[in-house]
N, C-alpha and C positions, 0 to 999 in steps of 0.2 A: 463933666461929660454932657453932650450935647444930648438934643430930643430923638433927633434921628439916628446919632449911635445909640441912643436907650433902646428903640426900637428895634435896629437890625440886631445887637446883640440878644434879644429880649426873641424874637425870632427866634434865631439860632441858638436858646438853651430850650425853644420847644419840641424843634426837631430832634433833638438829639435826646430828650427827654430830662433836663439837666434846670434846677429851676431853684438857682441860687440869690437872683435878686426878687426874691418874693415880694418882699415887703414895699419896694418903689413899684413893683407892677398892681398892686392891690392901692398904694396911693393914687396910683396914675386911675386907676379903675373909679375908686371915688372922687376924683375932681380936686386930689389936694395939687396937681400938678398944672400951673397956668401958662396959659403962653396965646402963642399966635392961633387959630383955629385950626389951620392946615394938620399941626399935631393934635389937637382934637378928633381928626377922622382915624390919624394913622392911630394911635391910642385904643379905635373901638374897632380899629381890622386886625389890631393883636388881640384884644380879648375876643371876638369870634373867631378866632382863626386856635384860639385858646381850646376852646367849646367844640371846634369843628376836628380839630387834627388830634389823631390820639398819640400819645408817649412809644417812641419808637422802644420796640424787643429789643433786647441785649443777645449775645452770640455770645458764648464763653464755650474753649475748646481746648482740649488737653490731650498731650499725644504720650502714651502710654507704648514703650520700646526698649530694651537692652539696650545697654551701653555700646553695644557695638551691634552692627546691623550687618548680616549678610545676605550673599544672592540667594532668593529663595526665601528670605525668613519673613515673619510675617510684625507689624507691629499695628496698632488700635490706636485712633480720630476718636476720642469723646469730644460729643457736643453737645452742650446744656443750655437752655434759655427760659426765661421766665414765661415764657408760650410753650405747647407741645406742639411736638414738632414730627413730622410726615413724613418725609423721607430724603436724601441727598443725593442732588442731580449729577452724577460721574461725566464728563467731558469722554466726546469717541477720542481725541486728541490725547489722552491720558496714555502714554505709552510705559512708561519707567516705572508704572507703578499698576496696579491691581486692583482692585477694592471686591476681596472676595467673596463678603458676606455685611449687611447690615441686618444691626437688632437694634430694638426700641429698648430702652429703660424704664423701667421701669418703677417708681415709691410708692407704696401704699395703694398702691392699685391705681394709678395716676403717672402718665409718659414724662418722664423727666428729661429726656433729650434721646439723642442714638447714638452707637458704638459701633463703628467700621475698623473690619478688619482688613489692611492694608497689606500685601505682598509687593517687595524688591523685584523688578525684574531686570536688572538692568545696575554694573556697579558704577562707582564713582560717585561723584554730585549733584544731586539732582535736587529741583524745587515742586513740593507738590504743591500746584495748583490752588487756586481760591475755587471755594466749591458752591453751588446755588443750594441752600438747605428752606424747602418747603414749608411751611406751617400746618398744622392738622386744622387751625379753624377757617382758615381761606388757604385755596390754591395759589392764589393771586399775591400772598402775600409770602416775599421771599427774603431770605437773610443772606450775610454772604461767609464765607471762614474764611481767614487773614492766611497766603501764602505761606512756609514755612520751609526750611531746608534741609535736607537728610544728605550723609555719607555713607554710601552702602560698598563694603569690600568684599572681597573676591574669597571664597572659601579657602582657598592653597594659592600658596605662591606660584608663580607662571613658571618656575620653573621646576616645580612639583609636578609629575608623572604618574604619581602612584594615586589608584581610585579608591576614594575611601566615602563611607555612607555620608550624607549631609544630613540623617536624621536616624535617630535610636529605632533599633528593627520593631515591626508592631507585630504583637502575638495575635495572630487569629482565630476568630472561635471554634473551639472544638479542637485546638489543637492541643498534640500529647506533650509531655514532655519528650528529650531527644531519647534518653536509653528506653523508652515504649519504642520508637522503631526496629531500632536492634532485635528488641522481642521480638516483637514481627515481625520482621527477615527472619530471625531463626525458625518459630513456629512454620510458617509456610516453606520456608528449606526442610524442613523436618518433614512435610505433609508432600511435599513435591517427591521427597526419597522414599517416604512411605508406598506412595503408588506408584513407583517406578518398579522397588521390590516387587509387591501385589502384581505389576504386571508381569512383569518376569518370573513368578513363580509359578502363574495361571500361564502364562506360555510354555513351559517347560514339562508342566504336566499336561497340555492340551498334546504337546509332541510325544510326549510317555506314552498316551492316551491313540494317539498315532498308529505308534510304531506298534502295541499291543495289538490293537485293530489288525493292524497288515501283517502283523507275525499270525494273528488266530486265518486268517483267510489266505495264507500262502497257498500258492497253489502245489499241489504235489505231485501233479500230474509230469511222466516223464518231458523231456522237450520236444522231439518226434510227437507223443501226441498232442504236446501244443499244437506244434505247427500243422498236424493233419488237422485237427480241430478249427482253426483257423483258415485253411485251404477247404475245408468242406463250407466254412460259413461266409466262404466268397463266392464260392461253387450255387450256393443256393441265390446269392443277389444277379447272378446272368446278368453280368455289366456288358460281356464282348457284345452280347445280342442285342444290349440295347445303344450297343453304339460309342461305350465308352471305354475304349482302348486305353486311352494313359491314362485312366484310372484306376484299372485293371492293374495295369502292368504298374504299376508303384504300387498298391495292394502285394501284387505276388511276390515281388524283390524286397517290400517291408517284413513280411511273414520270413523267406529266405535268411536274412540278415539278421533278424531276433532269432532264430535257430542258431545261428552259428555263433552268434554274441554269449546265448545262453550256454551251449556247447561246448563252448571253446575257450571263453573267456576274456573276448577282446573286441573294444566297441566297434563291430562291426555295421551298424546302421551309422556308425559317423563318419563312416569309410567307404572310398569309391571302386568298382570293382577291379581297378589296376592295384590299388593300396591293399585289396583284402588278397589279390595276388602274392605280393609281396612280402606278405607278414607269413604266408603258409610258405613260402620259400624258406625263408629264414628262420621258422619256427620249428620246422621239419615234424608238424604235426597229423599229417595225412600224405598220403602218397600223392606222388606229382600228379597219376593218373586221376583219381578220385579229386583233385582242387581243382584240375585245370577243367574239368568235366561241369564244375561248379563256377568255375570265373569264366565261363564261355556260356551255360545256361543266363548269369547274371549280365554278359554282356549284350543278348538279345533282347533282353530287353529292358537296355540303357538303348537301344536303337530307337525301340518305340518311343522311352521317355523324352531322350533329350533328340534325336536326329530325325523325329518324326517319320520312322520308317512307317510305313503301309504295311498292317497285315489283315490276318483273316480272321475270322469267329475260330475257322479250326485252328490255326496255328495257336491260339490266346488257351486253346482247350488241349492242345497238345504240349505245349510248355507247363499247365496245371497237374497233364496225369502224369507228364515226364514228376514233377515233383511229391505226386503223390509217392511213386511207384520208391523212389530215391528213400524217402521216407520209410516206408514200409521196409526195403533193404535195411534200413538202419534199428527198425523195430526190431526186424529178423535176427539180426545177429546181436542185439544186445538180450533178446531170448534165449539164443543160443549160449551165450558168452556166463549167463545167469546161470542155465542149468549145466553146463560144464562147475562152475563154481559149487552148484551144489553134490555133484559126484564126485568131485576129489575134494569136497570137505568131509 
């Protein structure tokens, strides 16, 4: 082997940190190797270049992965080197694959290399990338990892339809087991019908409660002197004087119509005075003379109500004692009717 392949080869095991011909470079160093001068200089630019250039870092990387790779899953980059090491530069170009999370390694309290966790994004063939991996003692000083090739498959066949989880369900915190909801739904079904009862049983006594009320305050008074009673407490508000005619006259024909309802027994305040005609027709429960005397009083003043007739203060006070007097006839003879009853009992 010649001087100058000793050289270039004696180079290139510095670089690469590899220093197998020790013992001809340690001759060449002491002088046992003669020759021309020219390899005399090259000789002393390998051993400063010995001195000057340090033993390049080794890169050792291990990929840590199931046997079969699918979309979604995830598999681990160890990288180890006789330097610790900073962190590993991801390319924006990296599409098919992920790099979700890097951790340092750590022995004995001292960085052993880093451990990436890698996701599939993408199936088929794919080559991850040579990655730029940092040193923690210089920025500047970078390593590289050796390309490598992954097959990543398809969870279901394509012609598989049916959706199924790609990952075991995760329990979250605080959650019950399944028959505790069950519980729950019952307990609160149970508490929902509780106070639906409670309500319904506080309503039913609120209408008890009611109907006692309005049974103890019935009134007992005959219906005549309702109605006089009510015609005197329209009598005292003097609506006609002050101007207010059909309010008046719906006051008079309301008092009217609750007499006869009460009376008679038939909803008379929902009935118009042709209809209350009709039903005394066919009920044949007053003399034609006595109804019709009453559906012609209630028709004048359906005039004022609805056809806007025009009247007077007298005529509004002449329609009132017309119904007092009517009343009082009806007083009269249920007095008389009374004490007949009591002399032939």
């Amino acid at each position: 082997m010649t001087a100058d392949r000793l050289s270039i080869n004696g180079f290139n095991m510095i670089r690469y940190g590899h220093i197998e011909n020790e013992n001809k470079l340690f001759a060449l160093k002491a002088g046992k190797v003669r020759g021309h001068p020219q390899l005399k200089i090259i000789v002393l630019t390998a051993i400063i270049l010995i001195g000057l250039t340090p033993l390049a870092a080794r890169l050792e990387q291990n990929v840590e992965k199931p046997d079969t790779l699918y979309l979604g899953s995830h598999f681990f980059l160890n990288l180890t080197s006789d330097m610790p090491l900073s962190k590993a530069i991801v390319p924006d170009t990296l599409s098919s694959f992920a790099v979700v999370k890097q951790e340092n390694i750590n022995q004995k309290g001292k960085s052993a290399g880093l451990k990436l966790t890698v996701a599939a994004l993408d199936t088929g063939t794919h080559t991850f990338p040579s990655l730029i991996v940092r040193t923690a003692q210089s920025p500047t000083d970078t390593l590289r990892t050796l390309p490598f090739i992954l097959t990543i498959n398809e969870t279901r066949a394509p012609e598989d339809s049916l959706l199924r989880d790609i990952a075991p369900t995760v329990k979250l915190k605080g959650e019950l087991p399944w028959w505790a909801y069950y519980v729950i739904g019952a307990i609160l079904l149970a508490g929902i019908l509780l106070l639906a009862a409670l309500y319904l049983l506080r309503l039913k006594k609120k209408r008890q409660g009611g109907q006692r009320q309005l049974e103890a305050v019935k009134d007992e008074r005959q219906n005549w002197q309702k109605a006089l009673d009510a015609l005197n407490a329209l009598k005292q508000e003097d609506l006609p004087a002050k101007g207010e005619f059909l309010v008046f006259h719906f006051r008079l024909s309301e008092i009217m119509k609750q007499y006869l309802e009460d009376e008679y027994g038939f909803p008379a305040k929902e009935m118009t005075s042709r209809e209350i005609r009709h039903y005394f027709q066919r009920q044949k429960t007053l003399q034609a003379a006595d109804y019709r005397e009453i559906v012609q009083w209630l028709e004048s003043c359906d005039l004022v109500k609805f056809a806007k007739h025009e009247t007077t203060v007298e005529e509004c006070n002449e329609r009132l004692e017309w119904f007092v007097q009517w009343l009082q006839q009806k007083q009269s003879a249920e007095e008389q009717a009374h004490i007949e009853e009591q002399v032939n009992a």
